[in-house]
N, C-alpha and C positions, 0 to 999 in steps of 0.2 A: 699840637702842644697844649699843654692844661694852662689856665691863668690864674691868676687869684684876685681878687677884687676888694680894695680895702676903701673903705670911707675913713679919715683919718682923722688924731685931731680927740678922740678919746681917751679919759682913763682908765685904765684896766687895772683892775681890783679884785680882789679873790682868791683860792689858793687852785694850783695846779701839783699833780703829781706825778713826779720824773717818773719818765721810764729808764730799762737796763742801758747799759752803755753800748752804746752802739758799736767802740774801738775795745773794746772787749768781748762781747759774744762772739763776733767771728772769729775770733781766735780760735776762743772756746771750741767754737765749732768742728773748726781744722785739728787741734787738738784728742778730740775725740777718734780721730784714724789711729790714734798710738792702742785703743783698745778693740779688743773683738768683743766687746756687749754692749749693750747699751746706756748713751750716756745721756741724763736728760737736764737742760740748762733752764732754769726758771727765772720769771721775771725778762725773758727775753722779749726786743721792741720787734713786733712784726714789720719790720719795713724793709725797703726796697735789698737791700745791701744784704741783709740778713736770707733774705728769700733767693739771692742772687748766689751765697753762699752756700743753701743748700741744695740751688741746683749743680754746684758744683762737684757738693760732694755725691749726689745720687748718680752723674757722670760718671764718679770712678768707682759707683756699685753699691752705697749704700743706700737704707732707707730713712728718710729724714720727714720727720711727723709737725707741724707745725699749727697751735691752736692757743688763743687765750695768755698768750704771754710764755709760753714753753713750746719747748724745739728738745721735740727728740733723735736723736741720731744711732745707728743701727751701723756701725761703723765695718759695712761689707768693703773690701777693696777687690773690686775684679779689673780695673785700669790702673796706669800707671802716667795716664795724661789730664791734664785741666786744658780743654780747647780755648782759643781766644777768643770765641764765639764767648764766651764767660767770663775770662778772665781780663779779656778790655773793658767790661764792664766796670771794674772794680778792682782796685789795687791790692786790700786785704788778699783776692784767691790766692797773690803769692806765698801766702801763708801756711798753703799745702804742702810746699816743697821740703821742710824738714822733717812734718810727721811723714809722708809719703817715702821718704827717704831710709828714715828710721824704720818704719813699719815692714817696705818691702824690697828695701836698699837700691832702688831706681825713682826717680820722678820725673815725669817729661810736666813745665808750666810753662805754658804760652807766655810773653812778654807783657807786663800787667799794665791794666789802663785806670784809669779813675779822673776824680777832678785833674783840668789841668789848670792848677796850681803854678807851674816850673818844676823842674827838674827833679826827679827822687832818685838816686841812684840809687843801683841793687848790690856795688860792687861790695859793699860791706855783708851783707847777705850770704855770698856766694865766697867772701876771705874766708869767712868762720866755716861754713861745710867744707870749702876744702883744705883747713885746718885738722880735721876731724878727720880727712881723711878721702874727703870725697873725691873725685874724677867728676872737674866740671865743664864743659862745651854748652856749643850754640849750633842748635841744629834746624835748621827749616823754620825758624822764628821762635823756637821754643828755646827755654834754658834746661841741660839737662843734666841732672845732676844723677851718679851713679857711685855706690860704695855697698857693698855686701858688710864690710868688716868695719863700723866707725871705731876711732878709737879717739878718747878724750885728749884734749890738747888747752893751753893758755891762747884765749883768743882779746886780744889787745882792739880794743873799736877808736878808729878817728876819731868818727862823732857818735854820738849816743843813741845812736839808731834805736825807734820802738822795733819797727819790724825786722829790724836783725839781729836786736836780742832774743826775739821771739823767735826769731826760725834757729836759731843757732842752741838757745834753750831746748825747746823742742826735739830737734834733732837727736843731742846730745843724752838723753833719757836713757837709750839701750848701749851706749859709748861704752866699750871697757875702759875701766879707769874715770878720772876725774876730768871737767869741763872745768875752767874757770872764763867768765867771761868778764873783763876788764873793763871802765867806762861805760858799763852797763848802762840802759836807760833807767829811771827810778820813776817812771809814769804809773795811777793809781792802777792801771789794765794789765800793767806786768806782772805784777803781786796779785793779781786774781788771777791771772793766767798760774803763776807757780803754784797758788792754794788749789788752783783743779786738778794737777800735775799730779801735785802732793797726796789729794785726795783718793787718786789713780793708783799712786804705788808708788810714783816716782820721790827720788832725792835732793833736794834743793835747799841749799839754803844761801841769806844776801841777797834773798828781791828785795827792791825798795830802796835799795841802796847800790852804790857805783861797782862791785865787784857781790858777782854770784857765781858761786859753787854748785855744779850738777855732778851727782858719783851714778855712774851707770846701774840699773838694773837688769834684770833678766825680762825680756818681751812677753806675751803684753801686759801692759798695763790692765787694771780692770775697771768696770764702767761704776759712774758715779751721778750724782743728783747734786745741784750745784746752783745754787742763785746767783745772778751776775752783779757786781756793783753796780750805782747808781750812774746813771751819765751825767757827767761834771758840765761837758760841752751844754746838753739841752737847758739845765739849771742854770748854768750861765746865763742864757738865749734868754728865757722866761724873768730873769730876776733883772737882764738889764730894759725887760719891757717894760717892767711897773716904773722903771726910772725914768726914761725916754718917753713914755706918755704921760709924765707926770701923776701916778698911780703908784699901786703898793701892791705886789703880791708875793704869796708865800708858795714856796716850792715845796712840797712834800717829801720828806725821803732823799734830799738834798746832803751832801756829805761836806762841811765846809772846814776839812781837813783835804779834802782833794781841790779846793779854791782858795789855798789860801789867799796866793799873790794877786789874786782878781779880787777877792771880797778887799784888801786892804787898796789897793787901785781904785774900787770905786768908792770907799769911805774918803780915800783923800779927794776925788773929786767933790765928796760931801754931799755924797747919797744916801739914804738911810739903811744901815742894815740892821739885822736883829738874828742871833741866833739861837738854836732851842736842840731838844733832840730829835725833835719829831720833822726837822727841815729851816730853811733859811728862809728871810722876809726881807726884802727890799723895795726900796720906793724913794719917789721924791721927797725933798725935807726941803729944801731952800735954793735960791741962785747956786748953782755948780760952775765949779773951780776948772780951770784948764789943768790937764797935766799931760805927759810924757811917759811913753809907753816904748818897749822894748821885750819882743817873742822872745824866748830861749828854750830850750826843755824842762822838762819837770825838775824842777820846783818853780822853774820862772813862769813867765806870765805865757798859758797857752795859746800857741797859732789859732787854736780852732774856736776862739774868742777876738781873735783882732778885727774880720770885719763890723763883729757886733760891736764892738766898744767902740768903732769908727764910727760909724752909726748915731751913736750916742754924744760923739766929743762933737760932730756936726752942729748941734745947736749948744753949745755950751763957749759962752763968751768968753773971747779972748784965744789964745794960738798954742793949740796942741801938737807935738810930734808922736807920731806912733811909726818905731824901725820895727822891721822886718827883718828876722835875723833866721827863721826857718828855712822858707820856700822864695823862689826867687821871682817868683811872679803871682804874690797871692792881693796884690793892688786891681784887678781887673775890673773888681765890682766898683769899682772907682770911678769912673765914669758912668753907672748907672747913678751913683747918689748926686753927683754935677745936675744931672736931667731935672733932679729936684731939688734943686737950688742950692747944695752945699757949696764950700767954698773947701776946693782942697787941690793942693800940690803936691805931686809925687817928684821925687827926686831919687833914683835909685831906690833904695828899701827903705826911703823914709818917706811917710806923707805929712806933710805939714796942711795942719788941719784950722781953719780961721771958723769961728763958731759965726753962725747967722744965726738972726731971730726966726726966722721960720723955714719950714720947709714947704710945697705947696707939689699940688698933685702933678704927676705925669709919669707916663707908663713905660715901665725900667724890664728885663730881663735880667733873669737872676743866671750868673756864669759860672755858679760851682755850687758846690751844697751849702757851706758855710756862708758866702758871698750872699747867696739866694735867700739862706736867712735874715742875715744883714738888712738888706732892701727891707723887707718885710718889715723888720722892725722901724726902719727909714719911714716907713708910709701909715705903720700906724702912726705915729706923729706927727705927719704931715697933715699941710690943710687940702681937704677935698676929699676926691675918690679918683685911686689911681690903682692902675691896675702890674701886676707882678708874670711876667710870661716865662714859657720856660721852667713852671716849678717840680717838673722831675726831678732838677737838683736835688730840691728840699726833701725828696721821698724817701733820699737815699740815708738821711739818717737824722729824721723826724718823725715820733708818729703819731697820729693825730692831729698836725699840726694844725690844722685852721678848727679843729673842733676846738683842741682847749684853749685855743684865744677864743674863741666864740661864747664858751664857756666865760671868761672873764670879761664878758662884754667886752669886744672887738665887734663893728660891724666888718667881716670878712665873708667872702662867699670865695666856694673854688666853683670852677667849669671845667667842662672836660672836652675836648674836641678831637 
């Protein structure tokens, strides 16, 4: 396993520039099977997940080009399976299952793996296909979903699933008749997901908002050139560094219409921000404030920021809650930040967080991607040099990560074993 190596205790200063969103290119990606040409997504982050994505789809027969920030996809289909050899890798490959569905009216996808977080159910997933029309079973470990004829249907979501608006969207593209999907997610990745859709050929309208409208067309779709938005989650990561090491740095390309509820979270802790169009700037300004934090879906405050802003409420005086209203076991990396000194109680989905004056070094493994970020940032402001094991987490959807703190003055080093 690789380590990372931090001396702690530094401010980092400088600007950094976001890469594509991670929870969006693979869509993208998967999305691409609804056309037979080629479709190419710019500004894409080469990392772990992305790579892991297009061996998925070169499995079911396409050819996927990957250099310099762009992924291009050749969207052959000679299979109609994603093995679990891939798809426990990585939760996204679920993501196949409605273009695969649409495109060739069978999909065999293995049961999908990723961070374990807690729980993700798929059952929302698998309501809206077979809504539409589908014939859905479990066969040999796979989920297998089977429809020649979808036909559009009102699909009503408990909760507001990203990824079951996305397969269900998806899907619904060649539906005769209309899809309405209710309680839709409003995440900034689903709206980039509809404008590649869009750009395709397909009809959509109401991303971005809790009820969207898909009117079927005729198959396929045709291939498109498509930049991905920026990733909200890494600009988070980077902008609550310069805060937590008592530093200032500016994100490049940072969208702070996709943060909002976070940039206003950590102004009230009394952080500095600054916005502009060219990207967002945060840093230390004064003693910081305790506050009170609660995940929800978009527009609320995102999961894939709670370990980092843990992270940060650790040394901030006085007694912080941060609930957990997402995932049911996204506390894990919580005992990694104990090892360095924080003071923090878990109780169910809340952690009550008591702020210490320091943090001081010792060597944590990082338990999920987001978690593993977390730590990182835990240690560059810690005192000493402590080491971070384990950080294949972070590959899976960070990239460059220790270059562009390195870049901002972090003494960081990775190792490779």
């Amino acid at each position: 396993m690789s380590k990372i190596f931090i001396q702690g205790g530094i401010p980092l200063t400088g600007k950094v520039e976001v890469s594509g969103a991670k929870n969006s290119v693979l869509k993208l990606m998967a999305a691409s099977l609804l056309s037979q040409e080629k479709c190419v997504i710019k500004k894409a982050p080469l990392i772990r997940d992305v790579k892991v994505m297009g061996e998925v789809l070169e499995y079911l027969g396409a050819k996927v080009l990957m250099s310099n920030g762009r992924v291009e996809v050749i969207p052959i289909v000679r299979r109609k399976e994603a093995p679990y050899k891939l798809v426990s890798q990585m939760r996204a490959s679920l993501q196949v299952l409605g273009p695969l569905l649409a495109r060739v009216g069978e999909a065999w996808v293995a049961r999908p793996g990723g961070c374990k977080i807690g729980r993700r159910k798929i059952d929302l997933h698998l309501k809206g296909l077979s809504l539409l029309g589908a014939d859905i079973s479990f066969q040999k470990g796979y989920i297998v979903a089977r429809g020649k004829k979808l036909r559009g249907a009102r699909v009503f979501l408990d909760y507001p699933s990203v990824g079951a608006t996305e397969n269900i969207m998806m899907a619904s593209v060649f539906a005769k008749g209309k899809t309405v999907i209710e309680n839709a997610a409003r995440e900034p990745e689903i709206v980039d997901l509809a404008n590649f859709l869009k750009k395709m050929g397909a009809r959509i309208e109401g991303e971005g908002s809790s009820t969207i409208e898909i009117k079927g067309v005729e198959a396929p779709l045709k291939g498109v050139s498509h930049e991905v938005i920026p990733d909200r989650i890494e600009a988070g990561t980077f902008l609550i560094a310069g805060v937590v090491t008592r530093g200032e740095i500016f994100v490049k390309g940072a969208n702070a219409q996709h943060l909002e509820m976070f940039l206003l979270k950590i102004e009230e802790m009394g952080a500095f921000v600054k916005l502009s169009k060219r990207g967002i700037k945060a840093g230390f300004k004064s003693d910081l404030r305790p506050i009170d934090i609660a995940t929800l879906p978009y527009p609320g405050f995102p999961t894939d920021l709670q370990p980092q802003i843990t992270s940060l409420l650790t040394l901030v005086k006085g007694t912080s809650v941060v609930t957990e209203n997402v995932f049911d076991n996204r506390f894990l990396y919580v005992e990694e930040l104990l090892r360095l000194g924080a003071d923090i109680e878990v109780e169910g989905k809340h952690a009550i967080i008591k702020g210490v004056e320091k943090l001081s070094e010792a060597p944590v493994r990082a338990t999920d991607l987001r978690g593993g970020a977390a730590l990182v940032l835990a240690c560059l402001a810690a005192e000493g040099k402590s080491e971070v094991e384990e950080v294949e987490h972070i590959d899976r959807g960070y990239e460059d990560f220790v270059k562009k703190f390195q870049a901002l003055g972090a003494s960081i080093q990775r190792e490779e074993s």
